[in-house]
C-alpha positions as CSV (number, residue, x, y, z in Angstrom):
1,X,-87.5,-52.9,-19.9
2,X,-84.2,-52.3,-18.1
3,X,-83.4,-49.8,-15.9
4,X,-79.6,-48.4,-15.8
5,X,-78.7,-45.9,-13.4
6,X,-75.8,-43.8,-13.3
7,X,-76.8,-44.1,-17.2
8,X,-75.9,-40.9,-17.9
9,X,-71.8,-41.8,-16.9
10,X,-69.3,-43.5,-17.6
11,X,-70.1,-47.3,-17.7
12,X,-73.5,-46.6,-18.1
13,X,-73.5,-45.0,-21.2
14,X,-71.1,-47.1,-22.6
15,X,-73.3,-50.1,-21.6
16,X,-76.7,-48.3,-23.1
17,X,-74.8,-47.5,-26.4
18,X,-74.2,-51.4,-27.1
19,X,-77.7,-52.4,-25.7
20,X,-78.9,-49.8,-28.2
21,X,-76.6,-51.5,-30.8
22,X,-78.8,-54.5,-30.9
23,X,-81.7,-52.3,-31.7
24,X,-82.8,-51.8,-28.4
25,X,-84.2,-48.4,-26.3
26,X,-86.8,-50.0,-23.9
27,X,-84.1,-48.6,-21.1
28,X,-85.4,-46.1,-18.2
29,X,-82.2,-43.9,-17.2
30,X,-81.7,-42.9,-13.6
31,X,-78.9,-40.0,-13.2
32,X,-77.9,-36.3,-12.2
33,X,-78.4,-34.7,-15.8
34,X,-76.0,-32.0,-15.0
35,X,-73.4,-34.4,-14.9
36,X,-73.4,-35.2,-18.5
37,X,-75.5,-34.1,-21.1
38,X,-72.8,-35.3,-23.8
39,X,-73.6,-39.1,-22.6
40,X,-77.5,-38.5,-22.6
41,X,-77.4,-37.1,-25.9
42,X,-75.7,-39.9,-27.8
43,X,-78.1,-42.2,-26.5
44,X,-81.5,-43.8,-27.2
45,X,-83.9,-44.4,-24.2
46,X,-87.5,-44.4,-23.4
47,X,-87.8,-42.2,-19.9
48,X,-85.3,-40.4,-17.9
49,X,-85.6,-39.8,-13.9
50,X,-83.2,-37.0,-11.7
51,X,-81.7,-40.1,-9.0
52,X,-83.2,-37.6,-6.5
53,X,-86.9,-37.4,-7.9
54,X,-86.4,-41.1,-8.5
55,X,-85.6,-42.5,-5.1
56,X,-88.9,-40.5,-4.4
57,X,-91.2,-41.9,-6.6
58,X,-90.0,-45.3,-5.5
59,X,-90.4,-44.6,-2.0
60,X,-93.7,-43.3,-2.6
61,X,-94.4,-46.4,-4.8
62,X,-94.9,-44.0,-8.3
63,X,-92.6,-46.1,-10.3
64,X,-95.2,-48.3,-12.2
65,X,-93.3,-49.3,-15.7
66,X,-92.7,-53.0,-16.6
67,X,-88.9,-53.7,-15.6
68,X,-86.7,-56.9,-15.7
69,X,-83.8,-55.7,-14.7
70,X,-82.1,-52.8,-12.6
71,X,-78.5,-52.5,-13.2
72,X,-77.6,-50.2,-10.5
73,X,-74.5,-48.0,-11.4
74,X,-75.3,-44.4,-10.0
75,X,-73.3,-44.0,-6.8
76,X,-70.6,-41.9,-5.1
77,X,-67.9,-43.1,-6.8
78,X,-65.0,-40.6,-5.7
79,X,-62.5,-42.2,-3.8
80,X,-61.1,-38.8,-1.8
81,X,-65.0,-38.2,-0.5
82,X,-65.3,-37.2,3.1
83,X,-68.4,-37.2,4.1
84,X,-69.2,-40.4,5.3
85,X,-72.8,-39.2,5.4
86,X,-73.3,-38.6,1.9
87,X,-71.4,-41.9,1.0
88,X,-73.9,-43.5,3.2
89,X,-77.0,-42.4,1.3
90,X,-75.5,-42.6,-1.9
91,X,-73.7,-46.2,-1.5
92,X,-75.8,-48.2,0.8
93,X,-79.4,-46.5,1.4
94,X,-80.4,-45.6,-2.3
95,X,-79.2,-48.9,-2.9
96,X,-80.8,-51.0,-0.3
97,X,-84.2,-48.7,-1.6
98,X,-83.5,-50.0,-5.0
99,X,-83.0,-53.6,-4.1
100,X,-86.4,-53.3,-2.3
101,X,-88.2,-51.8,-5.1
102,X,-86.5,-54.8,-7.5
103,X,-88.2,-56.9,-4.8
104,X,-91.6,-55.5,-5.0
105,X,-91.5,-55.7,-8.7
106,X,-89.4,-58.9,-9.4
107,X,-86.8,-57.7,-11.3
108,X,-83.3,-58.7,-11.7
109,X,-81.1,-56.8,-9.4
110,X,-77.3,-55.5,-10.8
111,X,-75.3,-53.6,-8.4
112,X,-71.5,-51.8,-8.8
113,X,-69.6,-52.4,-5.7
114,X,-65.8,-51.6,-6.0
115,X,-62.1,-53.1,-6.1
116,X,-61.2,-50.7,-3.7
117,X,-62.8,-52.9,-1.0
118,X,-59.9,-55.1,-1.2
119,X,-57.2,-52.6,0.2
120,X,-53.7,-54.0,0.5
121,X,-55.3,-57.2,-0.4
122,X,-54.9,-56.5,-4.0
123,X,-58.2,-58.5,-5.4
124,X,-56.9,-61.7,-6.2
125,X,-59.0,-63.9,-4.5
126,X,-62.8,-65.7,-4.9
127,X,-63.4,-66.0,-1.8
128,X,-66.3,-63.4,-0.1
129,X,-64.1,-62.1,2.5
130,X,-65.8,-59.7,4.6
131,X,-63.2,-59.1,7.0
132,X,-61.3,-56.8,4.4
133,X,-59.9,-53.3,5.4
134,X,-60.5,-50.7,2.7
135,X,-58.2,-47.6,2.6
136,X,-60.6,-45.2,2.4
137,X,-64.4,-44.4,3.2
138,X,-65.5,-45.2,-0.2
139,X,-63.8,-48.3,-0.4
140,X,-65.7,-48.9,3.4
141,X,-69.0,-47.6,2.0
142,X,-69.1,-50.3,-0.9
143,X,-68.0,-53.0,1.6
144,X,-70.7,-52.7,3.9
145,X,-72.8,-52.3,1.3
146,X,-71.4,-56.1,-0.1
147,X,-71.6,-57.5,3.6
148,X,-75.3,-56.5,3.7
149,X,-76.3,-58.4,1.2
150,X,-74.3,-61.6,0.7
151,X,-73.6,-62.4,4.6
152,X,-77.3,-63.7,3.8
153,X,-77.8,-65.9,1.4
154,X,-81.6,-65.5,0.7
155,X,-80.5,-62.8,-1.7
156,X,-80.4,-62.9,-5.5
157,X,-78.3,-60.6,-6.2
158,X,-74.9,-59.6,-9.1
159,X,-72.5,-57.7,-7.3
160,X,-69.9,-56.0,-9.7
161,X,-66.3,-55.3,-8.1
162,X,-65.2,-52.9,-10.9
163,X,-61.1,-52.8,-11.1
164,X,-59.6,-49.8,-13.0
165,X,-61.9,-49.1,-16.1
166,X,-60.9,-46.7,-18.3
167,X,-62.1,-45.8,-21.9
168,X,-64.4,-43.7,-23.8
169,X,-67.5,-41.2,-22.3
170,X,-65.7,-40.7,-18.9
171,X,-64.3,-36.9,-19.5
172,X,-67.2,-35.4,-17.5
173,X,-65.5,-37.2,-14.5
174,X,-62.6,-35.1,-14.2
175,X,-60.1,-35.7,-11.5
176,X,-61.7,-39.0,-10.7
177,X,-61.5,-40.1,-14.6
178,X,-59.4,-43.1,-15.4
179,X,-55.3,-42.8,-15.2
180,X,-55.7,-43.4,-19.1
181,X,-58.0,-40.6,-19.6
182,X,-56.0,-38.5,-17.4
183,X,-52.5,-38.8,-18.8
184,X,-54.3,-38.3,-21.8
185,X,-55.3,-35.2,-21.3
186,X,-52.5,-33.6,-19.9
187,X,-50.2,-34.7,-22.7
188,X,-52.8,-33.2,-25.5
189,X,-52.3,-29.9,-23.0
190,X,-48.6,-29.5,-21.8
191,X,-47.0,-32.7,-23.6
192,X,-45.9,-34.2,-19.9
193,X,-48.1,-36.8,-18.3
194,X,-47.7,-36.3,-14.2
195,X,-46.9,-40.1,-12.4
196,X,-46.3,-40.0,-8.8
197,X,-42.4,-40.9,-7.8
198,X,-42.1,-43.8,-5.2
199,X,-38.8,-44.3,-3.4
200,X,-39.1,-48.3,-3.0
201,X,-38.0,-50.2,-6.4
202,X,-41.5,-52.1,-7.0
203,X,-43.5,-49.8,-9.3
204,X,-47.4,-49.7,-8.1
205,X,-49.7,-52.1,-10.3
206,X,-53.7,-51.6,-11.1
207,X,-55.6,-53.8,-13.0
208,X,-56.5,-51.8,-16.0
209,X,-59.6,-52.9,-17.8
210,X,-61.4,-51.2,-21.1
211,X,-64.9,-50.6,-20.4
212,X,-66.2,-52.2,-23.4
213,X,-64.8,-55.8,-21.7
214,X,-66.5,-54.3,-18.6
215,X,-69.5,-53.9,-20.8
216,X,-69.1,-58.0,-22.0
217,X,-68.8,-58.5,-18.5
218,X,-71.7,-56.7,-17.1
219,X,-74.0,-58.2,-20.0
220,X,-72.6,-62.1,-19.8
221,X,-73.5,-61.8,-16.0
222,X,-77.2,-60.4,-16.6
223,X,-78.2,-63.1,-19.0
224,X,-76.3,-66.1,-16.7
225,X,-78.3,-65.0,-13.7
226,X,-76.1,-66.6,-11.0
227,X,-75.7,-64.5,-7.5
228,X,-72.4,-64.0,-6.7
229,X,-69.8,-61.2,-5.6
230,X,-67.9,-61.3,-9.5
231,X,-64.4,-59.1,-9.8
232,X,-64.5,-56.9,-13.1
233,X,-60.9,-56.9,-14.0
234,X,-58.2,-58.6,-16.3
235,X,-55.8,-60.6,-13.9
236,X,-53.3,-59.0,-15.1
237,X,-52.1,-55.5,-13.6
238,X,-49.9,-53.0,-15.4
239,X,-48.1,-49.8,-14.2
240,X,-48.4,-46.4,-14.4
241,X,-45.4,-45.7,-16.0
242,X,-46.1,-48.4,-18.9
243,X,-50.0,-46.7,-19.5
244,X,-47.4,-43.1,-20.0
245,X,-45.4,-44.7,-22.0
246,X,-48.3,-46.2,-24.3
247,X,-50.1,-43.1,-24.6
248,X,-46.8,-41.2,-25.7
249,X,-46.1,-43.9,-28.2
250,X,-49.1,-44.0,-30.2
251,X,-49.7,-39.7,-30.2
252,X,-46.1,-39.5,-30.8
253,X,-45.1,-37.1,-28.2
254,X,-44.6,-36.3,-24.4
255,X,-42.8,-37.1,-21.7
256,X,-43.4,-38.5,-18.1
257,X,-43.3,-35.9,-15.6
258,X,-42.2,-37.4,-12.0
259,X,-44.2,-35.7,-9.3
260,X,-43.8,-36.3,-5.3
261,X,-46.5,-38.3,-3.8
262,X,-49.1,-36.7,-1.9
263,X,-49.0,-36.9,2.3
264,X,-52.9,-36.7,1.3
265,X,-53.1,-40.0,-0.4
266,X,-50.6,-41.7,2.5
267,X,-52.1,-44.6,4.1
268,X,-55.5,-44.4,1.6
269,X,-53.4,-45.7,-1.4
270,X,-53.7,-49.0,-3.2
271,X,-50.0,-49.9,-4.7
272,X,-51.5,-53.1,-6.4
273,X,-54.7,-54.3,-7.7
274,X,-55.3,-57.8,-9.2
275,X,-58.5,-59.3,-10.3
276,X,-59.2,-63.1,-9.3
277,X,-61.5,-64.1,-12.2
278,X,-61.7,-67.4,-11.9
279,X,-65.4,-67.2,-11.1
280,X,-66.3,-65.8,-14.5
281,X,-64.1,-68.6,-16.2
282,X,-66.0,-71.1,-13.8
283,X,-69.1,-69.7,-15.1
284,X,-68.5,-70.1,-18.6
285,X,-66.9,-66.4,-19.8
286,X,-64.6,-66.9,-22.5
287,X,-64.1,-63.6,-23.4
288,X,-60.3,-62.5,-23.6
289,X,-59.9,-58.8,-22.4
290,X,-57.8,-56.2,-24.7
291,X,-54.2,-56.2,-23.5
292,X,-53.3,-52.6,-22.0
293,X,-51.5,-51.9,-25.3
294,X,-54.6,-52.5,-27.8
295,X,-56.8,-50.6,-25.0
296,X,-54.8,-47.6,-25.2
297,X,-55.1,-47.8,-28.8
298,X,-58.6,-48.4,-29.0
299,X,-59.1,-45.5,-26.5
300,X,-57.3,-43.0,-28.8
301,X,-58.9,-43.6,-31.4
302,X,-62.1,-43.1,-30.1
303,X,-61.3,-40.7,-27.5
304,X,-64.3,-38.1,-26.9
């Protein structure tokens, strides 16, 4: 039995669609239902929990069903969130309760942590740095989170520093969906795609990944069973501009829209991301990611 939550989003659902590809629904989802019914509804599963009613019955010791393996993926994940309270509970609490309750039962503990601890560090390192400086109180919440639990080394535990993952299931997300999705959308709509104009002459880089490598990733890690902080990325970062100008190319039509860059975002804004993987090669991962071009593609022709 394996337990997914967030299972209901993004990742998630994408990760229960291939599991249930191999023939397999022994998987307890953990999720607001009201955030996508769309997701539930294409997949196969045996119970479903509210995260709320969930956190409950673990902390009242209810939860009695034969797990393996919790792949915790339910958090905050808004990088604009304010209230450092909420973060709190969502990011570190419910999961330190869900580590404890992995404990008590011996599963196999899976947890999303984020690139966007890395800051202006960009992500291209293997070393578990916990001195980094996060732009913004999401990145800080999944940071702490991290220091918790590999400052020690007692713990067994996969920690999953997801880079920018874009692809299928992830319109219920909205403004906080993937640049691909995004640009996406507003060229289906108004035929412009809205990139932010920066005065310097380096274009900003991310590290776009496609979630179904995220997916490889995520499932390569569960069955090699190594602890370790493990980036989720490609290594090699692309710009905005270039995913525009992909996404115009293949629906053949739009333009790119130049917008002025937010005093909002100021000071809370990663301008490169770059994913060290030399720890999953070290492992033994051989996959090869799709190259942004392919992704794209892929993406459109599946889009939901």
């Amino acid at each position: 039995m394996i337990l997914v939550t967030g299972g209901a989003g993004f990742i998630g659902a994408n990760l229960i669609k291939k599991i249930n590809g191999r023939g397999n629904a022994n998987i307890i989802i953990v999720d607001n239902i009201k955030k996508s019914k769309k997701n539930i509804n294409s997949l196969i599963f045996k119970d479903f929990f509210d995260k709320n009613d969930f956190y409950k019955k673990i902390c009242n010791g209810q939860i009695k069903s034969k797990i393996k393996s919790i792949i915790h993926l339910g958090a905050c994940s808004d990088t604009t969130e304010k209230n450092w309270e909420y973060l709190k509970f969502n990011n570190i609490v419910y999961t330190k309760k869900l580590y404890e309750f992995s404990r008590s039962i011996n599963a196999q503990f899976i947890y999303a942590s984020s690139a966007s601890v890395y800051g202006e560090t960009s992500g291209n390192t293997n070393k578990n740095d916990f001195k980094l400086k996060p732009l913004n109180l999401y990145g800080k919440s999944k940071l702490e989170i991290d220091k918790y639990f590999f400052q020690e080394s007692s713990k067994n535990i996969i920690a999953l520093r997801f880079f920018n993952v874009y692809g299928n299931l992830e319109s219920h997300k909205k403004n906080m969906s993937s640049p691909v999705s995004k640009f996406a959308k507003q060229l289906k709509k108004n035929k412009l795609c809205n990139i932010f104009k920066f005065d310097s002459k380096d274009e900003p880089k991310r590290d776009f990944i496609h979630v179904d490598d995220s997916v490889k990733i995520i499932e390569f890690l569960k069955k090699k069973k190594k602890r370790g902080l493990y980036n989720i990325g490609t290594g090699k970062p692309d710009t905005f501009i270039n995913v525009g100008k992909i996404l115009i190319k293949y629906l053949g039509y739009g333009k790119i829209n130049y917008i002025n860059f937010p005093n909002r975002l100021k000071h809370k804004y990663q301008y490169y991301t770059k994913a060290n993987i030399l720890k999953l090669k070290k492992l033994g991962f051989t996959g090869r990611a799709m190259i942004l071009d392919n992704g794209i593609k892929n993406f459109l022709n599946k889009n939901d």
